[in-house]
N, C-alpha and C positions, 0 to 999 in steps of 0.2 A: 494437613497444615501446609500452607503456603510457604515458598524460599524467604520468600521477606514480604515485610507489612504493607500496609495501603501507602499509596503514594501521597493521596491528600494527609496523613499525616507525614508528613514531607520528610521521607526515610533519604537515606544518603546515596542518591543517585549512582554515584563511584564504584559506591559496592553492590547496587543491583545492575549495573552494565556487566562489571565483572559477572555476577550471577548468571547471568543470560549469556554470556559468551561462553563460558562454560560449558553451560547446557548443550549449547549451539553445537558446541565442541565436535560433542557425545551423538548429533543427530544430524549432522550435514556434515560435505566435506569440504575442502580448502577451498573450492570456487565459488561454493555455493557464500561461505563465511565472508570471505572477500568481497563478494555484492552486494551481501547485509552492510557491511561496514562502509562499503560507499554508497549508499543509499542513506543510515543514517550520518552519513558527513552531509548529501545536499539538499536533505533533510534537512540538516540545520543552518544549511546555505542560504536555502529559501526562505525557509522561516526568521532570518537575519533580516532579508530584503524583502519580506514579506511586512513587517512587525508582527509577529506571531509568535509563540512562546517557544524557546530553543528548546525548554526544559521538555516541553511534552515532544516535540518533531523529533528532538533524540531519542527517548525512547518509541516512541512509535515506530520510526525508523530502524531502530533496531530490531526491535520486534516483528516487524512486517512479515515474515517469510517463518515463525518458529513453525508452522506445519507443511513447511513445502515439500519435505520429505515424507512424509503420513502415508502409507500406502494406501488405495481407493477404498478399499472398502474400509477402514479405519475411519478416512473423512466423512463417507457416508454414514456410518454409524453414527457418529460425533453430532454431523449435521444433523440429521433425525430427531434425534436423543435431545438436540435443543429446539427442535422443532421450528429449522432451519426451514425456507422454502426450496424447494427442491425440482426445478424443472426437469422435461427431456434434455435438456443441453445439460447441462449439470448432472442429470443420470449417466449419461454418456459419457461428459467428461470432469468426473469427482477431483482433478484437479485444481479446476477453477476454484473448487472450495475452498482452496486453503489458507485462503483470508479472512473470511468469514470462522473456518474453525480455530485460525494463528490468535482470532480476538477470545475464543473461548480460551485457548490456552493462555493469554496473556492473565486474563481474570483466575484462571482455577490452577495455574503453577506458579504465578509470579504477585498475585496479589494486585494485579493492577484493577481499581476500581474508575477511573475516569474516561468518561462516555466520550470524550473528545479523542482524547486518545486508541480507546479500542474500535469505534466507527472508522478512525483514519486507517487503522491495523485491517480492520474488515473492508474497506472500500479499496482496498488500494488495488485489485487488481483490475474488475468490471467498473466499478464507478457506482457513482450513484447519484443520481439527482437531488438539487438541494441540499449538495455534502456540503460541509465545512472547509473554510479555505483551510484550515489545518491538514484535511484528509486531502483536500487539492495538492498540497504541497507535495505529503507520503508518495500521493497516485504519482506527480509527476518525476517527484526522485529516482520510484523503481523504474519508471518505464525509462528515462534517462539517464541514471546514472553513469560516469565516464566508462565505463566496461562495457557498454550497451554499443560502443561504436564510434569512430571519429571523421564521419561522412560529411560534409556539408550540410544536408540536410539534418540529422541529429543535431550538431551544432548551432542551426539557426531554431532547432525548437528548443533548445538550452537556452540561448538568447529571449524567445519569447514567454517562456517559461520566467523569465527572471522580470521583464517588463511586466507581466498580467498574468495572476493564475489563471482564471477562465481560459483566457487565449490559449495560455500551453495544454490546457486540458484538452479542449477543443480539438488543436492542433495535433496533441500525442494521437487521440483516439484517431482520428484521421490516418496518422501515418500506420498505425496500429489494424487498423480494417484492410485498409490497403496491402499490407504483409499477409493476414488474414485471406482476403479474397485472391491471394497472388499467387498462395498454395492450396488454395479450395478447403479453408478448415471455417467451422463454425464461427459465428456470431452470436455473443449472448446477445438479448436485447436489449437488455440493461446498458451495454456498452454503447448502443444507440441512445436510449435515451439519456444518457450521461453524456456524449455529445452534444446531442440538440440542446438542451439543458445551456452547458457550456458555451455553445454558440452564441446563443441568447445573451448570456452572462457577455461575454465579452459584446457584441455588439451595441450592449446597454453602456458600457464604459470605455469603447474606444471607437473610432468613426473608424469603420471599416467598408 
């Protein structure tokens, strides 16, 4: 049995935050809590300036990270078991997963049934092409949120973040590869094509 009911029958948000913070509590620790919680704040920043639903970007955003603690083989399991795709990168590092298994958790401990919601919970780390600006929003809150740095450049992708999702997606995964290649660690692909994707996207709606 699930902590609380389906959210399309529009259970009382208040008390399933509390529920999930809770939880949270019990399975990460204060820094890790405190990210969650600014992540779903511009979460619901973007989703303000986006017109996009705050109701969902909040808990999405809260949600985003319930497996980031999972230890690897746990994720791997999980992943399997829902008959997740599972590359060499991803064998290698079952971290990545735990957006993809944070959305199993949201469905099979929290009762969230809404595919808008657990796609943004599962894309928010790699991306995905053809995501929903909703899961634009998640992607770009985690990878930005104010904890993430107060650099000039973070800054002007907060900026561009707030002008055009596409842009900031684009833009994140850019500054993101570059960190990436700057300490010689992997590249999923996905994270590529979730760029190029983005680029597209934003070239389609702003003259660049």
């Amino acid at each position: 049995m699930t902590q609380a009911t389906i959210l399309d029958r529009d259970r009382d948000t208040t008390q399933l935050r509390q529920q999930v913070i809770e939880w949270l509590s019990q399975q990460v620790g204060e820094r890790r809590l405190n990210h969650i919680l600014r992540v779903e704040q511009m979460s619901i920043d973007l989703a303000k300036q986006h017109n996009l639903s705050v109701k969902k970007a909040a808990i999405a955003g809260l949600m985003h990270d319930l497996a980031k603690n999972f230890p690897p083989d746990r994720l791997l399991k999980m992943a399997r078991d829902r008959g997740l795709e599972i590359d060499i990168i991803l064998e290698n590092n079952p971290h990545l997963l735990h957006a993809e298994v944070g959305a199993i958790v949201a469905r099979d401990e929290f009762g969230i049934e809404d595919e808008a919601i657990l796609s943004a919970i599962g894309n928010h780390t790699l991306g995905r092409p053809e995501m929903s600006p909703l899961s634009c929003a998640v992607f770009l809150a985690d990878s930005l949120e104010p904890g993430r740095g107060d650099t000039p450049e973070l800054n002007e992708l907060r900026r561009e973040a707030q002008t055009d999702l596409y842009l900031g997606v684009w833009r994140a995964i850019d500054w993101t590869i570059g960190y990436l290649i700057d300490r010689h660690l992997p590249i999923h692909p996905r994270a590529v094509l979730t760029r190029n994707w983005a680029l597209r996207q934003a070239r389609s709606s702003i003259d660049l």
